[in-house]
Phi, psi and omega in degrees: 000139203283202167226153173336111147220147212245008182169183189301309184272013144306337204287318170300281177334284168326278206284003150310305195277336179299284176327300198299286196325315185311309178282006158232022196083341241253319196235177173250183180313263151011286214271334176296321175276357196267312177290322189301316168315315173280344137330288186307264221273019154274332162275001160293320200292318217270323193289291177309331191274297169323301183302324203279334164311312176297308195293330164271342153317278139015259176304306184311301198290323196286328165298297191295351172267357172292127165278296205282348279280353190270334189299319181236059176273125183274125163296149172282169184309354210245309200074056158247146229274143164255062165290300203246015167247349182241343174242359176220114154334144149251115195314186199230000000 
């Protein structure tokens, strides 16, 4: 039986126990790749699930500290605000 897995570093345990069952008869070759695959992309799965969680954090605090968007656009080298050259069209 695999053990949980809830992230990337689940990942070692599981494929422990996958070695162990292989190195003890219990599965054969076949069934070790077949499980290491469904490993892998449950931690692909977990890894994408994850990013897209941090990244609306992210985003939330970066809104709320923002008023502004120009307050938090880093100036350019002159040190005038890139704001309004990366977030806005300037009429002609």
């Amino acid at each position: 039986m695999l053990p949980p897995i809830k992230s990337a570093a689940d990942i070692g345990p599981a494929m422990d126990a996958v070695t162990s069952a292989l190195a003890a008869g219990t599965i054969t070759p076949g069934e070790a790749a077949t499980i290491a695959a469904v490993v892998d992309t449950s931690v692909r799965a977990t890894e994408a699930s994850d990013f897209e969680r941090r990244l609306k954090i992210m985003e939330a605090e970066y809104v709320a500290r923002c008023e502004d968007i120009r307050k938090c656009s880093a100036p350019d080298s002159a040190g005038n605000s890139t704001a309004r050259r990366e977030f806005a069209v300037d009429p002609l």
